[in-house]
N, C-alpha and C positions, 0 to 999 in steps of 0.2 A: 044355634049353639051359642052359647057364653064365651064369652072371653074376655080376660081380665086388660089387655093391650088393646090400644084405642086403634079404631081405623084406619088406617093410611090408604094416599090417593095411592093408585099406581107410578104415577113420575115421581113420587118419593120413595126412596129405598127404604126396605127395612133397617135399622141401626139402634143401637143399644146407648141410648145420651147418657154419658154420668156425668153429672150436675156439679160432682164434687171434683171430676177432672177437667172439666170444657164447658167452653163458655160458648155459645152459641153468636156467630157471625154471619154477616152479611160482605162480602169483600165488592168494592166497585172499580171497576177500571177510572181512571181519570181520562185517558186516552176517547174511547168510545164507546164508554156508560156500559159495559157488560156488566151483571150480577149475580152472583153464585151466593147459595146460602149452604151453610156446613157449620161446622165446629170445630173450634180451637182448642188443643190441648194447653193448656194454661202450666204445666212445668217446661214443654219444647216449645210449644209455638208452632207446632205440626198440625195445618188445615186437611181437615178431610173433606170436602166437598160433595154434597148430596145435588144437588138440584139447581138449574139456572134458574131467574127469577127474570118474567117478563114485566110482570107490573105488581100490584098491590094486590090483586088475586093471589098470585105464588105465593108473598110473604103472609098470607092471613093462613093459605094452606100449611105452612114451614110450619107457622105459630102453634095454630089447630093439630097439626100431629105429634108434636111434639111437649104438648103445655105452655107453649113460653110466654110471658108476657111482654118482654122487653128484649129483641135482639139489636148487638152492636155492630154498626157499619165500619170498617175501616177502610180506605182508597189505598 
């Protein structure tokens, strides 16, 4: 069957990205290197949080489900 919505792994949740509200982030602990990949609401600054990120796999996965080309890390 057809479907217009791209694939996603299972450890990423389904989520509806608007582009024109959130900006997609990487957030890192400085403490001891944990990373989460999610989306920032860009008028609150309310992170939602999809997926932890073990290495450069995860974030090509984030990338790949979602279109992105460039996500911002902030500590």
């Amino acid at each position: 069957m057809f479907s217009i919505f791209p694939k996603r792994k299972p450890n990423i949740p389904a989520y509806d990205y608007d582009p024109e509200k959130e900006i997609p982030v990487i957030r890192a602990s400085i403490c001891n290197g944990e990373q989460v990949a999610g989306f920032k609401d860009k008028k609150t600054g309310a992170f939602h949080e999809l997926m932890v990120i073990r290495g450069e796999k995860d974030i090509a996965e984030f990338k790949n489900a979602f279109s992105l080309k460039d996500i911002k890390k902030e500590y």
